[in-house]
MARBA-3410 file (N, C-alpha, C, O; in Angstrom, 1 decimal):
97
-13.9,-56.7,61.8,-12.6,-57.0,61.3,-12.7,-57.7,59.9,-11.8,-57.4,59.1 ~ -13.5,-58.2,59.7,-13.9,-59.5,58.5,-14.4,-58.2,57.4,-14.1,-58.4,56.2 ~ -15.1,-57.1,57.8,-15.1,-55.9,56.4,-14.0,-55.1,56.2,-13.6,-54.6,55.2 ~ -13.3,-55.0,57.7,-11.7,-54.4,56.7,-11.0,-55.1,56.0,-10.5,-54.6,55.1 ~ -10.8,-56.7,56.4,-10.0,-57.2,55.3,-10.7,-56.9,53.8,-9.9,-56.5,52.9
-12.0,-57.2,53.5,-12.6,-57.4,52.4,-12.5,-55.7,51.5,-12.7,-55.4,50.3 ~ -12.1,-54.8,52.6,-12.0,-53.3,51.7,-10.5,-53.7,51.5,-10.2,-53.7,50.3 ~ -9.5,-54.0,52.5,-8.2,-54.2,52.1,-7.7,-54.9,50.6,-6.9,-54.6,49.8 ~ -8.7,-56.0,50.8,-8.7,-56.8,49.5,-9.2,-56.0,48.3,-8.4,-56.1,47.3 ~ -10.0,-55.5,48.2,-10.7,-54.6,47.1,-9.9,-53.0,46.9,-10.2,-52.4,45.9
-8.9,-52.4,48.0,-7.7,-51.5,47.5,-7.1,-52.0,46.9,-6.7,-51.2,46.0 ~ -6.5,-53.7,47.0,-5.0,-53.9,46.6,-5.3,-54.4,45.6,-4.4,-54.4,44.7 ~ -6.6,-55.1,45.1,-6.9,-55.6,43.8,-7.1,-54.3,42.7,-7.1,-54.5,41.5 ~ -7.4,-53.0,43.3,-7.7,-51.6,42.9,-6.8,-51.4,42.3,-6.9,-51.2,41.0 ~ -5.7,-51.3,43.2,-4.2,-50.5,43.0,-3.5,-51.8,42.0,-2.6,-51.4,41.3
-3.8,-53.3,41.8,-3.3,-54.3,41.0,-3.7,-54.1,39.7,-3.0,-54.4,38.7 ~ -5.1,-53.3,39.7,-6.0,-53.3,38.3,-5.4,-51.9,37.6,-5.3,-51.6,36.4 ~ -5.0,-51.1,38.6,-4.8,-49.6,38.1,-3.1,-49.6,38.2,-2.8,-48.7,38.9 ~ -2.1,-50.2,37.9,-0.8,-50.4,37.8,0.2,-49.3,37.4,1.1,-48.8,38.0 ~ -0.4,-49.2,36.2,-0.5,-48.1,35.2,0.0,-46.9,35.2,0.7,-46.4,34.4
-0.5,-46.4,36.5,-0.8,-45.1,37.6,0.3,-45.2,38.0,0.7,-44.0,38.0 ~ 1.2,-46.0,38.4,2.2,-45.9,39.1,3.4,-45.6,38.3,4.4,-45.2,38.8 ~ 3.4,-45.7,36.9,4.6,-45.8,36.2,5.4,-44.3,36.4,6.6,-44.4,36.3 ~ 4.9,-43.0,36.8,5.0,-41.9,36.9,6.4,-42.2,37.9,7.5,-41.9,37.5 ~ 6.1,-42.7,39.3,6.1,-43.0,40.7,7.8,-44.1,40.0,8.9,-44.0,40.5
7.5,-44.8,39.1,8.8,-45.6,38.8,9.8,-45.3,37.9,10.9,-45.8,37.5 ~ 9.1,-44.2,37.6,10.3,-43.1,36.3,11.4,-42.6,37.5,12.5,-43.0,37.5 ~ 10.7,-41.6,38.6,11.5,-41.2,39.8,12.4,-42.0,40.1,13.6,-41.7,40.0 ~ 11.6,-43.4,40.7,12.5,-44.3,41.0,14.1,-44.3,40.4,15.1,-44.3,41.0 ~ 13.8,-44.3,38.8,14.6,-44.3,38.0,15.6,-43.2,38.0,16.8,-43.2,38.3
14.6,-42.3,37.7,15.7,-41.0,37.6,16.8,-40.8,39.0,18.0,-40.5,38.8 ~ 16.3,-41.1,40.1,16.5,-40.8,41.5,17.8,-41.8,41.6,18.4,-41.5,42.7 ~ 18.4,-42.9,40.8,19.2,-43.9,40.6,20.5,-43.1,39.5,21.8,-43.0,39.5 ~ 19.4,-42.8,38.6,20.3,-42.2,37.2,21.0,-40.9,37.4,22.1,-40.6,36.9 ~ 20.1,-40.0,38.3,21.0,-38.4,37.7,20.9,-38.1,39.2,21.2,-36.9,39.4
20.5,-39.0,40.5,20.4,-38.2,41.7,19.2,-37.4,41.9,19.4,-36.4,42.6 ~ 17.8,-37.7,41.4,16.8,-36.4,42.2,16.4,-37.0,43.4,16.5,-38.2,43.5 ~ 16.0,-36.5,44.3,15.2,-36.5,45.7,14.9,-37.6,45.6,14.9,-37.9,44.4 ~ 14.4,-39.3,46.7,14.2,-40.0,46.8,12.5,-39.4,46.9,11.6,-39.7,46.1 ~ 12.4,-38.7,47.9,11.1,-38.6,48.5,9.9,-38.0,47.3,8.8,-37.9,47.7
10.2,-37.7,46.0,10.0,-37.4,44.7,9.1,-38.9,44.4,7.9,-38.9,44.2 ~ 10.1,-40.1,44.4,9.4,-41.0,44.4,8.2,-41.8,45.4,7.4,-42.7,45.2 ~ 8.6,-41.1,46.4,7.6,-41.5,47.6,6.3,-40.8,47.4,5.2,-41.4,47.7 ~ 6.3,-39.5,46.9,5.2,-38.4,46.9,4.2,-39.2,45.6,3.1,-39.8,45.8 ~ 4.7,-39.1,44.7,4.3,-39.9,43.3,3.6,-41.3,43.3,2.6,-41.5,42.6
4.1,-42.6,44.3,3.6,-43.4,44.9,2.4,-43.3,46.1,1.5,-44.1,46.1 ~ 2.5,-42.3,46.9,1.5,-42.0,47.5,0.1,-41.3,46.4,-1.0,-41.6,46.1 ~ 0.8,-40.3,46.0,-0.4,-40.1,44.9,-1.1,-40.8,44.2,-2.3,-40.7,43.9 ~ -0.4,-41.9,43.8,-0.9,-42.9,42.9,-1.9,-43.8,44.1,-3.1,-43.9,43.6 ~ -1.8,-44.2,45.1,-2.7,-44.6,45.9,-3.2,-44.1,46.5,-4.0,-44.9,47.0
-3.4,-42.8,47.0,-4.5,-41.8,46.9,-5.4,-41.7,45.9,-6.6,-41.6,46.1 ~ -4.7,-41.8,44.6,-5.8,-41.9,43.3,-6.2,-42.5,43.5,-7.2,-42.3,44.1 ~ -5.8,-44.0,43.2,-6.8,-45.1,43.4,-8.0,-45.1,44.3,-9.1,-45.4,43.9 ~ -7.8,-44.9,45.5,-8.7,-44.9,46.7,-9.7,-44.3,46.3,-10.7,-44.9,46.1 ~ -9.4,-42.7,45.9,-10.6,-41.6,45.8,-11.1,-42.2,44.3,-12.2,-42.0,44.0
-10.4,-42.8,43.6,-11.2,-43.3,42.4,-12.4,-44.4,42.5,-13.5,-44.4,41.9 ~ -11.9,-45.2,43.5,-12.9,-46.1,43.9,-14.4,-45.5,44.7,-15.6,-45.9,44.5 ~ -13.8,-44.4,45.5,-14.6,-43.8,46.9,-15.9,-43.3,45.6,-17.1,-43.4,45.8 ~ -15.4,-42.8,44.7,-16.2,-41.9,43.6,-17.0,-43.0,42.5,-17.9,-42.8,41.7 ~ -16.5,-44.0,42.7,-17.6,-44.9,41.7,-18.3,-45.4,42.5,-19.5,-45.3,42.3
-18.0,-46.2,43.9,-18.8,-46.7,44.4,-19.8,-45.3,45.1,-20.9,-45.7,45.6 ~ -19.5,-44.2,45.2,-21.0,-43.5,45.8,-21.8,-43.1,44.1,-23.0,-42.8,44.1 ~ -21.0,-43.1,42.9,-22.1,-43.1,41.7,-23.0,-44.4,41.6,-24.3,-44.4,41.4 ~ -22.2,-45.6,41.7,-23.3,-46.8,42.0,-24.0,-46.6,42.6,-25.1,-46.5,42.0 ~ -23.9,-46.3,44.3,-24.9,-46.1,45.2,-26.3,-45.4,44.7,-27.3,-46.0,44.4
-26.1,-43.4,44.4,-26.8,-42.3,44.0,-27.6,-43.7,42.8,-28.8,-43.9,43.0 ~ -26.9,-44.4,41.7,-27.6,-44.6,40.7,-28.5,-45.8,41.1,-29.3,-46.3,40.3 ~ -28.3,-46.4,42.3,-29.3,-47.3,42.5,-30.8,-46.9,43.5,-31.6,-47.8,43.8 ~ -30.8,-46.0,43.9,-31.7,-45.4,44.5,-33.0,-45.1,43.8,-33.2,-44.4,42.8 ~ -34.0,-46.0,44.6,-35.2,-46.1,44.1,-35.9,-44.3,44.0,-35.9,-43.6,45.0
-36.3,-43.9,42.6,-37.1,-42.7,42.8,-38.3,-42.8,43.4,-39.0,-43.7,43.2 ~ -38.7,-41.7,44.2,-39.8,-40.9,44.8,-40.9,-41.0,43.9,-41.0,-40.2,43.1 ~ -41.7,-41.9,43.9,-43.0,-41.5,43.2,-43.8,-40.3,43.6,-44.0,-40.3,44.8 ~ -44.2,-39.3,42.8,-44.7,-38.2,42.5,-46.0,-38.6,42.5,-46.2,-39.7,42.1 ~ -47.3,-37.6,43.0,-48.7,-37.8,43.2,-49.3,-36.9,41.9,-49.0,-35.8,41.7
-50.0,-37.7,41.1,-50.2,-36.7,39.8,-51.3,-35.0,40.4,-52.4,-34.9,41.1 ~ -50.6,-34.1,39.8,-51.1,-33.0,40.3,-51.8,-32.2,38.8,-52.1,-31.0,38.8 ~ -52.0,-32.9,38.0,-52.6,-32.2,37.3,-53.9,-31.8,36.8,-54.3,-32.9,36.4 ~ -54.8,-30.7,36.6,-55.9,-31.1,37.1,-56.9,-31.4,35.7,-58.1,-31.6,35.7 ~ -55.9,-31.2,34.6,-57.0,-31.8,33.6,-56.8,-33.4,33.7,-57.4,-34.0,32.9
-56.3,-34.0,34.3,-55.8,-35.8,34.2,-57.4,-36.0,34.6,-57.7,-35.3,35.5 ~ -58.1,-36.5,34.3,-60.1,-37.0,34.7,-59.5,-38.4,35.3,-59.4,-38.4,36.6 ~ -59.3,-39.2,34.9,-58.9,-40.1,35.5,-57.7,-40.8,35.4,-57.5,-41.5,34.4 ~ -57.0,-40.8,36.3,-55.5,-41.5,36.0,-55.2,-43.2,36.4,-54.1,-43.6,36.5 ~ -56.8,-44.2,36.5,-55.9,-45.3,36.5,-56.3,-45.9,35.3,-56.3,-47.1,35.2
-56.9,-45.0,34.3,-56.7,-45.7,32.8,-55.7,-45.4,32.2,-54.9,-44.4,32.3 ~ -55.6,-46.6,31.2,-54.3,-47.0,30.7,-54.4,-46.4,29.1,-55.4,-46.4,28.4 ~ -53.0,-45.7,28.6,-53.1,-45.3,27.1,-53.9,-46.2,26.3,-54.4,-45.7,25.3 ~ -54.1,-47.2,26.5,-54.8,-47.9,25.5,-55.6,-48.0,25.6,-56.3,-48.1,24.5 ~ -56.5,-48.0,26.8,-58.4,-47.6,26.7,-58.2,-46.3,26.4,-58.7,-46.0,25.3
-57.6,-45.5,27.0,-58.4,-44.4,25.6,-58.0,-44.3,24.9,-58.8,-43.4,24.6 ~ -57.1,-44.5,23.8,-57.4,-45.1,22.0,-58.2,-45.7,21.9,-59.0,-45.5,21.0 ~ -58.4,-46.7,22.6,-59.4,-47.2,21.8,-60.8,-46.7,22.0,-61.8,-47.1,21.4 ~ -60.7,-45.6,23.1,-62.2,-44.7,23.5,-62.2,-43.6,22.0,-63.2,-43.0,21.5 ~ -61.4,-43.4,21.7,-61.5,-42.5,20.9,-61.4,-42.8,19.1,-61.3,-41.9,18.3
-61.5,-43.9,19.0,-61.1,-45.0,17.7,-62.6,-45.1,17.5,-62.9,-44.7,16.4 ~ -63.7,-45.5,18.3,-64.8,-46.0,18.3,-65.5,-45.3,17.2,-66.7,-45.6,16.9
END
């Protein structure tokens, strides 16, 4: 219970941060006052807009995730490497001498 409030809180702070989005959603409002279009015009537009938001969030937080993921170290496969736990700088300076 205690992690859905904390997603609930982090939608409505979402949808508080992204406001913006909604102005679409409050033109309707308007119009739907002024010349009579469809009410549900403005309902659709408001749902979209927090639909957006949601999948906006859903899509950065799995890019955070993907980008924090430790890579796979790879086993060196190459077969001129002679030795791989020397470091670039012993050999310059093996080869400086």
């Amino acid at each position: 219970m205690k992690n859905f409030f904390k997603r609930l809180l982090s939608v409505l702070l979402s949808l508080l941060f992204h406001w913006y989005w909604s102005i679409p959603a409050w033109i309707l409002l308007a119009l739907h006052f002024i010349i009579g279009i469809p009410i549900w015009c403005f309902f659709a537009a408001l749902a979209a807009w927090i639909i957006g938001v949601i999948v906006f969030m859903r899509v950065v937080g799995w890019l955070t995730y993907m980008g924090n993921k430790k890579e796979q170290e790879n086993k060196n496969k190459n077969p001129y490497s002679v030795n791989n736990e020397r470091s670039a700088d012993h050999d310059i300076r093996q080869v400086h001498k």
